[in-house]
ZAROFI-582121 format. One record per residue: x, y, z of N, C-alpha, C in turn; residue in one letter. Coordinates in steps of 0.001 Angstrom, whole numbers, plus 500000, padded with zeros to 6 digits. Layout:
<nubas>
XYZXYZXYZA/...
</nubas>
This chain:
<nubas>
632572518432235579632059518562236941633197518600237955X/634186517519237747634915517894238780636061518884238550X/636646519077237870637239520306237279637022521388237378X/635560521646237548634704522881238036634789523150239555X/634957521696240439634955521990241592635794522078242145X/636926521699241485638707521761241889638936522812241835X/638781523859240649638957525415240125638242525714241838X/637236526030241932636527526725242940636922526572244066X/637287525283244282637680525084245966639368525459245893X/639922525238244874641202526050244610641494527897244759X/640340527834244743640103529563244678640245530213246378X/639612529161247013640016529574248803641124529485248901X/642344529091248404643473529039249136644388530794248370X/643415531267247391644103532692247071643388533665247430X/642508533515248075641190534904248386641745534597250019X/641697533243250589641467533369251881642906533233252882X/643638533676251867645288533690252770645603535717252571X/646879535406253513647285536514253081648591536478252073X/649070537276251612649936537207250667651346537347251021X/651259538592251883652344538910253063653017538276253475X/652410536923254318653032535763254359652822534575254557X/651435534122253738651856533203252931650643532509254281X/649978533145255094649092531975256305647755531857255315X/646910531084255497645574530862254933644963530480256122X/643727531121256018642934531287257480641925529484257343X/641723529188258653641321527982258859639749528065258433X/638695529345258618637622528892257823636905530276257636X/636073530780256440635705532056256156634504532608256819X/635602533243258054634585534071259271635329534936259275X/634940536211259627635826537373259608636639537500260818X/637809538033260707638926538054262270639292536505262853X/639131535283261718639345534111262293640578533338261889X/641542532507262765642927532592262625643150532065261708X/644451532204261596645219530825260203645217529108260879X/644993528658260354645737526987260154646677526568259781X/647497525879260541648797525432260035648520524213259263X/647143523785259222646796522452258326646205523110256843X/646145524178257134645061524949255741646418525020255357X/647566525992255893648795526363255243649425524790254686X/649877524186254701649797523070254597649173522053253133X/647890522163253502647276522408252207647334523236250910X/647109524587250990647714525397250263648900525037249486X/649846525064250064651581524522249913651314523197248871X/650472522504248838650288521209248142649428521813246903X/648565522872247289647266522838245690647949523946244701X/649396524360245156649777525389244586650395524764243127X/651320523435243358651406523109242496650506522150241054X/649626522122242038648524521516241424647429522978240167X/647568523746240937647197525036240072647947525492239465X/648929525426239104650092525455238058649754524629236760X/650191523199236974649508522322236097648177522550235338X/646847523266236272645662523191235557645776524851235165X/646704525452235732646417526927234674645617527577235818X/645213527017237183644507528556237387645200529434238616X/646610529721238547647844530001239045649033529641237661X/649692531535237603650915531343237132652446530489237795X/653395530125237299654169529413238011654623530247239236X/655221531741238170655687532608239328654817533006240313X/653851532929240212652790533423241416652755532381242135X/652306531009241778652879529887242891654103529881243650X/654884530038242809656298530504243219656306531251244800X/656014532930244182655994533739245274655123533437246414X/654257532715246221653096532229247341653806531724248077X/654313530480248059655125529451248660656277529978249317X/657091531093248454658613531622249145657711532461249985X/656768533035250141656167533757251442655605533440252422X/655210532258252547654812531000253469656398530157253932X/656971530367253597658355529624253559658968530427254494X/659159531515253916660092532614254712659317533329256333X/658587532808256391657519533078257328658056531820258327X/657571530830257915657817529692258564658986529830259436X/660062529829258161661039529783258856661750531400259833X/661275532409259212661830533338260165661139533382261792X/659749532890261491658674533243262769659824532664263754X/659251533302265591659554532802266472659280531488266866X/660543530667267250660699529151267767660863529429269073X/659671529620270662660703529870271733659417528994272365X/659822529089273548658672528322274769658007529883275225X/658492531546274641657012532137274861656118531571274400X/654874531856275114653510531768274806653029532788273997X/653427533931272870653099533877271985653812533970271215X/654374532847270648655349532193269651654851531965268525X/655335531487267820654676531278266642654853529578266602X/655836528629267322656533527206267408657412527174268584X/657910525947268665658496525784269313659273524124269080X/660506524074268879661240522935268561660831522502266910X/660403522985266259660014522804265053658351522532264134X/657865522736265808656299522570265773655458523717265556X/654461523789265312653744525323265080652577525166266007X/652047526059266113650552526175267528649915525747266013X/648536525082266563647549524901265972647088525961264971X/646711526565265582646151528153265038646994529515265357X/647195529614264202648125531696264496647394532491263476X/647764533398264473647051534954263931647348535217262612X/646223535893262027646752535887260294647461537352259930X/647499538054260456648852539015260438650005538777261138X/649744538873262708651184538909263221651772537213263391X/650843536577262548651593535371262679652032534116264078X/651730535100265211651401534057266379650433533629266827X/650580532518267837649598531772268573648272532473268582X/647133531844268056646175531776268533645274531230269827X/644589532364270932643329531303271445644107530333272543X/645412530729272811646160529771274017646469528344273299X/646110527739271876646254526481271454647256525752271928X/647353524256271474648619523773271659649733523724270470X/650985523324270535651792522939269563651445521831268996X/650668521220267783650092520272267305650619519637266789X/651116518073266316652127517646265952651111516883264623X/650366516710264931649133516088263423649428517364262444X/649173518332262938649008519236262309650191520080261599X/651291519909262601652671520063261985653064519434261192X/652665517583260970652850516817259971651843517630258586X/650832517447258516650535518275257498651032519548257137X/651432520280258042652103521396257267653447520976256618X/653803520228256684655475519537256486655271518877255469X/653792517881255404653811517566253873653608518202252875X/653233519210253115653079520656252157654181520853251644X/654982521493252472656011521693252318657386521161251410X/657160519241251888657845518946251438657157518759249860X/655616518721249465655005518739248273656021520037247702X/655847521219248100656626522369247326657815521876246970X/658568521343247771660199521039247098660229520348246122X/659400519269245977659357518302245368659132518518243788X/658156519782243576657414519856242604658452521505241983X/658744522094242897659299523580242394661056522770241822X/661334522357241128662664521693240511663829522680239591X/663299523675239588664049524611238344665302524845239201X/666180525837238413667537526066238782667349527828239105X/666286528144239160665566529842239367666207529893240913X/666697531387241531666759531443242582665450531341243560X/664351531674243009663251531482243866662948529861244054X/663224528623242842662904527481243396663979526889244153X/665072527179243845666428526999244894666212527173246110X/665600528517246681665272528765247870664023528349248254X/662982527933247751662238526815248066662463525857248999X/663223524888247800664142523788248085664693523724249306X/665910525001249408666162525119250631665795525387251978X/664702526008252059663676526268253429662839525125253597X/662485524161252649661784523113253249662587522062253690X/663575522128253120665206520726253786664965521260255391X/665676522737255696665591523183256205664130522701257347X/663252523206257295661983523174257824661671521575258427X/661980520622257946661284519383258129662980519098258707X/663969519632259091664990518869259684664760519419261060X/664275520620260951663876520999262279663346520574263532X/661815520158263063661008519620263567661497518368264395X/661858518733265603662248517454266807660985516458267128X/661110515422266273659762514603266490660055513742267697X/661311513187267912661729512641269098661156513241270410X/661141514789270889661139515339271552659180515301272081X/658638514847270880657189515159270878656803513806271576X/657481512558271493657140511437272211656594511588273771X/657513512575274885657176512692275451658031511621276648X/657519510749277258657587509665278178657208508623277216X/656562508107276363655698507512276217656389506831274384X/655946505465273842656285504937273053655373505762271889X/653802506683272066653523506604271077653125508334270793X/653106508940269867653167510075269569652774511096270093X/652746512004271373651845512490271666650811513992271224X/649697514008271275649042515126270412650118516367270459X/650162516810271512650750518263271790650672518896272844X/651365519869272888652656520194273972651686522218274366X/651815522414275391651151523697275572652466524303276609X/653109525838276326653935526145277406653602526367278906X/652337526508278994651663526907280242651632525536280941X/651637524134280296650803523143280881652350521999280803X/652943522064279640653859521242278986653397520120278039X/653231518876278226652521517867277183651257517789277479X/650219517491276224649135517015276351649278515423277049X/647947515227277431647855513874278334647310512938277265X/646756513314276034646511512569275054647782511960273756X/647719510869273656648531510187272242648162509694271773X/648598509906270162647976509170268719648243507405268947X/647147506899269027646296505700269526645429505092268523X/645155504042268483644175503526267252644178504308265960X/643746503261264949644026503893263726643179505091263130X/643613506442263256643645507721263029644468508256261713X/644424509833261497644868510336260592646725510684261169X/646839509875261984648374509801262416649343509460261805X/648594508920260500649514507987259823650614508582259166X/650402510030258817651558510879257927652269511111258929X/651956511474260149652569511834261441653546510834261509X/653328509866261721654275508616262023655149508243261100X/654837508670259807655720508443258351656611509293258551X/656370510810259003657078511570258634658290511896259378X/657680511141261004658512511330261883659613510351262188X/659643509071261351660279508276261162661354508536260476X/660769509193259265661876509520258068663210510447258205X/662499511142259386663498512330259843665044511840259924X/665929513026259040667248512807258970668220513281260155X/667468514097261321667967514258262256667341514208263535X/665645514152263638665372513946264807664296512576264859X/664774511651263975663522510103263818663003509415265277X/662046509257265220661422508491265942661843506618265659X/662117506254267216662264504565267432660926504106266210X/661764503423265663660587502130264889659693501357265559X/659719500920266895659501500796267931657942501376268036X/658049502762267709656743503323267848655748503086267393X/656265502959266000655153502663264538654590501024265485X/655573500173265704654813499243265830653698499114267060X/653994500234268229653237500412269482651841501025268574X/651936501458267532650535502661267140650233501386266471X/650973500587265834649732499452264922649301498581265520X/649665498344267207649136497453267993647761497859268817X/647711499132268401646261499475269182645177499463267762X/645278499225266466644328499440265593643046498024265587X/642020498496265167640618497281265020640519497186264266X/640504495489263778639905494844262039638555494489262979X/637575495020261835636467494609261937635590494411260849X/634582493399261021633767493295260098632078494180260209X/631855495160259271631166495711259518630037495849257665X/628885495150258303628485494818256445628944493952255717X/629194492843256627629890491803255947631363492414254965X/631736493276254953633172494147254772633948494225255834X/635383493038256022636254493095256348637283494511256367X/637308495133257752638353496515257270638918497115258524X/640164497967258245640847498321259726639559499781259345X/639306499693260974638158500435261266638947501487262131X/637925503429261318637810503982262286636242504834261367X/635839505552262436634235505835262133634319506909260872X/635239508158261153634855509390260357635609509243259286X/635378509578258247635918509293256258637186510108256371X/637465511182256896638626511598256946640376511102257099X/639366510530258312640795509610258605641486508802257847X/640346507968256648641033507019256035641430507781254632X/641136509359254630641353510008253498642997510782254181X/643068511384254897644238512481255323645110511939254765X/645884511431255371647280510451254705647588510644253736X/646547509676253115646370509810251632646369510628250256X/646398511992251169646614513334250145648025513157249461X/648433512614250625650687512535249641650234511361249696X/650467509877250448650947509471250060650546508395249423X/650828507522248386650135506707246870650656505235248081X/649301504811248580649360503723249558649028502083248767X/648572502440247212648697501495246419649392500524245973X/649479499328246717650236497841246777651122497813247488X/651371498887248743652704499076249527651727498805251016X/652534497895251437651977497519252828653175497283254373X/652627497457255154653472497331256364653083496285256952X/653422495682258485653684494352258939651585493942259305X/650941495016259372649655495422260209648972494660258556X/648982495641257642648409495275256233648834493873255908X/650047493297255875650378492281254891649646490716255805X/649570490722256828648581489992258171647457490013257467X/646892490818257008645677491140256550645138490959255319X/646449490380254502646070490676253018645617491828252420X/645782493312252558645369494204252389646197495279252452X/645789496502251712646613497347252038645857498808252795X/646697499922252810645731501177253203644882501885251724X/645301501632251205644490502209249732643102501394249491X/642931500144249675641890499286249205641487499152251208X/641639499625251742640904499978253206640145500799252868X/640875501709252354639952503496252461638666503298251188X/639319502412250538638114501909249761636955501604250507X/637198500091251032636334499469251761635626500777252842X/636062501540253700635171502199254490634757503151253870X/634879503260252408633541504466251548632395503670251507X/632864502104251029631569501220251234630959501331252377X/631307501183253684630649500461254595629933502603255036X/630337503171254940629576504586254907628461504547254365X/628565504194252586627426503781251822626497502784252548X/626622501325252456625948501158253132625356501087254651X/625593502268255312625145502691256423624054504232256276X/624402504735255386623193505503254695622314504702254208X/622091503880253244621520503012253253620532502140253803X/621116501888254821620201501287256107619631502632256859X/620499503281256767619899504433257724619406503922259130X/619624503478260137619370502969261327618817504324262404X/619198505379261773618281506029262859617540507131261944X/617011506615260962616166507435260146616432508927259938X/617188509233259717617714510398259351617548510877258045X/616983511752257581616112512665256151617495511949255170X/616694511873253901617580512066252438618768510672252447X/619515510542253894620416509290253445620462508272252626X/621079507851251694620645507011250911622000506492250090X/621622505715248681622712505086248213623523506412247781X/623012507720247144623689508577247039623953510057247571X/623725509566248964623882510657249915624113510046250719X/625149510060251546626208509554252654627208510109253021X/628462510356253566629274510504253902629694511457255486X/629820511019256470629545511433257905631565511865258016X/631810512914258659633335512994259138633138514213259977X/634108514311260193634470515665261082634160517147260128X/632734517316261358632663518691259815632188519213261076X/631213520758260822630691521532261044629225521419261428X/628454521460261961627472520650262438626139522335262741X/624600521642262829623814522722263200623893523532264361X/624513523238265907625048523530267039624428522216267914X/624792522688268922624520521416270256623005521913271075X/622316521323269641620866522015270652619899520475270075X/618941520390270724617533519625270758616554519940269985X/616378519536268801615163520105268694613524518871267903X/612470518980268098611620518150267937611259518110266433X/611645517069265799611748516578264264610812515562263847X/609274515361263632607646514578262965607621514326264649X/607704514747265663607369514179267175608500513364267974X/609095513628267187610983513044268259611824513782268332X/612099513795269572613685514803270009614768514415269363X/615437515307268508616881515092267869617452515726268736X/619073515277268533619683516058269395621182515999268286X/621215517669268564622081517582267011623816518528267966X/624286518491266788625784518865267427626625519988266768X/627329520142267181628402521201266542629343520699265848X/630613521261265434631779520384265094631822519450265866X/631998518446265424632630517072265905632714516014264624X/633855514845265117633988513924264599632939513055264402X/631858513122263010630862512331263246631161510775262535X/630814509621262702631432508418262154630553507677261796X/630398506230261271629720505290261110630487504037261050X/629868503124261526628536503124261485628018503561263611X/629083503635263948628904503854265516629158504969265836X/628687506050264916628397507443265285629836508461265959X/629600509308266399628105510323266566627114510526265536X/626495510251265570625610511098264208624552512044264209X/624417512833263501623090513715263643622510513890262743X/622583513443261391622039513284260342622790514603259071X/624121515058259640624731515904259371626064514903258341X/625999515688257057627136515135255954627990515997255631X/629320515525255172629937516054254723630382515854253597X/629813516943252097630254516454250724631649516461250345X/632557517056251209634057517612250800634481515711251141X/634002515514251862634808514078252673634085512712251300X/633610513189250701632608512204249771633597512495248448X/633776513733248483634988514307247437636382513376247578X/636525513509248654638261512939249132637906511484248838X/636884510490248485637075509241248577637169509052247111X/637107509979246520637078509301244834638229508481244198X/639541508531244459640328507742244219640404506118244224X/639472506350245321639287504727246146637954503736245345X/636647504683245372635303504330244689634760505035244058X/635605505436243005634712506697242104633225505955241723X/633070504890241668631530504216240825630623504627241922X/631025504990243362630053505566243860630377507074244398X/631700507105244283631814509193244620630966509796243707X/631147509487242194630762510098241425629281510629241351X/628675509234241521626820509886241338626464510455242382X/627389510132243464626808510966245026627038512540244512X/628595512690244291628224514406243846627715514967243112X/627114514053241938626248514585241081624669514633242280X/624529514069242755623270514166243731623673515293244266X/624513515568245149624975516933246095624544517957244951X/625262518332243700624786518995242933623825519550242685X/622636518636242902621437518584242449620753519248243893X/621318519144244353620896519820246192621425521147246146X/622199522096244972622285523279244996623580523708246309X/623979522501246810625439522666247414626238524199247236X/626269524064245837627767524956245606626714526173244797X/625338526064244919624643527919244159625306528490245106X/625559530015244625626083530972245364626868531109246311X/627789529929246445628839529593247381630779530116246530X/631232531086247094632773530810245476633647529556245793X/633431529043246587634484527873246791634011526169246400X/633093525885245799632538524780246058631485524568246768X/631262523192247179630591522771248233631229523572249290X/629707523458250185630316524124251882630253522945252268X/630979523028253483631577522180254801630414520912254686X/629338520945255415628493520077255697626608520640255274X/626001519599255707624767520011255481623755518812256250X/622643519134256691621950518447257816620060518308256927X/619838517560256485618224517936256173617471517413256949X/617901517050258090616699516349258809616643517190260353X/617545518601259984617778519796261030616248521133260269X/615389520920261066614340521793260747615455523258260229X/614808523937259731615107525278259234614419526019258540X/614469527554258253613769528868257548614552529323257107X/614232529678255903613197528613254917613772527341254688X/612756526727254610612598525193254268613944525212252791X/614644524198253064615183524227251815615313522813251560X/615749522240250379615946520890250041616959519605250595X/618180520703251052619284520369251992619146520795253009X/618124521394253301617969521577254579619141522194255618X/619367522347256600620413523244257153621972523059256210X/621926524330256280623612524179255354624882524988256243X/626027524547256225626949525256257068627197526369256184X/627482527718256767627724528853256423628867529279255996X/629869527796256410631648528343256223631754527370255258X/633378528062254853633963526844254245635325526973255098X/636435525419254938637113525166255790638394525184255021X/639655525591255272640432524926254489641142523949254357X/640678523170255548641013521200255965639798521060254862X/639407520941254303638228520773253670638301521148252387X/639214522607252104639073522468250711640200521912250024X/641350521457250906642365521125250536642175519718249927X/641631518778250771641545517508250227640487517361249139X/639742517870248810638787518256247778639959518405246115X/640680519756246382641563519976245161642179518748244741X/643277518138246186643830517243245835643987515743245380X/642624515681246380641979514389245769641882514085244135X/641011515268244116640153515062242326641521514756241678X/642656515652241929643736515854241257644486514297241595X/644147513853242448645247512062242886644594511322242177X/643267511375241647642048510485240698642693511149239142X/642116512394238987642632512480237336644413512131237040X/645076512792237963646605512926237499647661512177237987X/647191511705239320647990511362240355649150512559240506X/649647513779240161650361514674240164651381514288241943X/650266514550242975651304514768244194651568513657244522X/650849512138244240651527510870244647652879510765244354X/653030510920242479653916511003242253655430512187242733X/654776513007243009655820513940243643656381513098244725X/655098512552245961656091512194246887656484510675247336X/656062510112245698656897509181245877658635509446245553X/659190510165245042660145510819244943661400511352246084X/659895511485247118661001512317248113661561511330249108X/663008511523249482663286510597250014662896510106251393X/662630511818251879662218511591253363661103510674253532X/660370510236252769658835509853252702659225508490252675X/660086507938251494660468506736251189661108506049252274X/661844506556252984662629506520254420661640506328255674X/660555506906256157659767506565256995658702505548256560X/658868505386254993657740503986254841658672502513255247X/659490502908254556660544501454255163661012501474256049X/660921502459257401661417502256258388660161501680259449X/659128502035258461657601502071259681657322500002258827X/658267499875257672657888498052257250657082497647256322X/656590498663255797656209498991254205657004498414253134X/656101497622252220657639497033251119656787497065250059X/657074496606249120656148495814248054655656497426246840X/655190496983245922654576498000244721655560499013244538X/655443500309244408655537501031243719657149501090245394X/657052500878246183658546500840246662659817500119246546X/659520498797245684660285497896245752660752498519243660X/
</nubas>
């Protein structure tokens, strides 16, 4: 079962990129841009499809040196249609000519994920071949670039991103979020690191809470406590925030698959199907932002957004990819949930897997069992799907980046000690 769904959701990152160079589009709509978080992804499942056979080496190979050479040749300027700027990439670029999409900003979450990609490729491409040599070398390259100092802004703590028309966003990574690679990565940096200073300003805004009688650093949507986690193996390694706590980030992300579970469970606002094995609420794709009357009550349902629990948003809208990403943590309950999704016909006639999300308590024609289903698939979505299953069966990319030094360098600089670092 899951092998089946790794193959498939592995399959978007070779149908839905281009080859040319190497972008993978953010979700399958026609004329819709690349992601520098899909690219990113990609860069990580390549070596992972090597290992399971469904990618030759050299074709991983060439994938990666064409995403590489892209990267690094594209334009770095303060035009507005650039492709980066100081080592950052716009959110979204065009999937031919490779620039800015849509006026976006320069995203620095999102630059961290493309960077852990990246540095996943170096890590894993090791031969003495001129193509893994030059690998090697464009991602040293690539992640020395990236001026994370510069992204601070005024301010002690990371800020989202930077627009040329406007200059910085007014928003910074604040409470505990998927910032966390962000802050690892930007620490580690061998030429542009961020004050330590910072890490500790971002762990002073996070909430322990008890929610279900489950003690846990709280944030609502499953993602968050999954992102990170794609690289890095957070198992018995703790910083000054965790060791206060007796706890670490690995047996957190545990705990909030529980407290998801039981919040389906309770179901508090009666929402269709939720249950012990149907749960999981995150940032997905949603029915749109309309009203509509569900046994004699107004729902009021949403579009994309960050949906959370147990303090919402909610609309009775799930996401199975995000139920996927927790298996490392609680397979005794990932497991029968996707065998339930299964059984809901998720992935009939879909080539990638599960789609994005699904809503049954969103009226629809025809009536179906899952009731409204999203039409796309994402590649923030199919990425952690591949890699997950793959951090549960193999651990393959933990181990890669426990390896790398840059990684090892921003965990002990951010106060991380103990397990698999010591």
């Amino acid at each position: 079962m899951l092998q089946s769904l790794q193959r498939d959701s592995f399959a978007y990152f070779i149908h839905e990129a281009n080859p040319a160079n190497g972008l993978v589009s953010d979700k399958t709509l026609d004329n819709w841009p690349a992601s520098i978080a899909a690219i990113g992804m990609a860069l990580t499942v390549y070596p992972i499809g090597v290992e399971h056979h469904f990618i030759s080496r050299n074709h991983a190979v060439q994938r990666t040196l064409a995403t590489l050479r892209f990267l690094a040749g594209s334009e770095q300027s303060t035009a507005p249609n650039a492709s980066g700027y100081k080592g950052f990439y716009y959110h979204f670029l065009d999937m031919t000519a490779g620039r800015r999409a849509w006026h976006c900003e320069l995203s620095s979450v999102d630059t961290a994920i493309l960077i852990a990609g990246v540095l996943t490729a170096a890590a894993y491409f090791q031969e003495a071949s001129a193509g893994e040599t030059e690998i090697r070398r464009l991602a040293d390259m690539l992640y020395k670039r990236v001026d994370w100092r510069w992204m601070l802004g005024a301010a002690p703590l990371v800020c989202h991103g930077w627009t040329p028309e406007h200059g910085f966003l007014k928003w910074h990574w604040e409470g505990y979020d998927e910032a966390l690679i962000l802050y690892v990565l930007a620490l580690g940096s061998p030429t542009f690191p961020i004050p330590e200073r910072c890490y500790l300003a971002w762990s002073k805004t996070y909430r322990w809470k008890t929610i279900y009688g489950i003690e846990y650093l709280y944030a609502g949507p499953l993602f968050i406590h999954q992102l990170s986690h794609v690289w890095i193996d957070f198992r018995g390694i703790r910083d000054p925030f965790m060791q206060e706590h007796e706890c670490d980030y690995f047996e957190n992300s545990r705990r909030a698959a529980f407290v998801q579970q039981q919040y389906a469970m309770r179901n508090p606002l009666g929402f269709m199907q939720y249950g012990e094995f149907c749960w999981g609420t995150s940032a997905s794709d949603g029915p749109g932002a309309v009203t509509r009357n569900v046994n004699g009550l107004p729902r009021i349902f949403f579009d994309y957004v960050a949906r959370g629990a147990p303090f919402g948003p909610d609309d009775g809208t799930l996401a199975p990819w995000a139920v996927v990403a927790s298996l490392p943590f609680a397979p005794e309950i990932v497991l029968p949930t996707i065998e339930h999704f299964n059984r809901l016909r998720l992935c009939e006639a879909n080539p990638y897997g599960f789609k994005a999300s699904f809503n049954p308590t969103f009226p629809c024609e025809p009536a179906r069992k899952a009731g409204w289903v999203s039409p796309y698939h994402f590649g923030i979505n199919e990425g952690p799907t591949v890699i997950m299953i793959d951090n549960y069966l193999t651990g393959l990319v933990w181990a890669l980046l426990r390896q790398c030094p840059y990684l090892v360098s921003g965990l002990r600089r951010a106060g991380f000690s103990g397990g698999w670092l010591d």
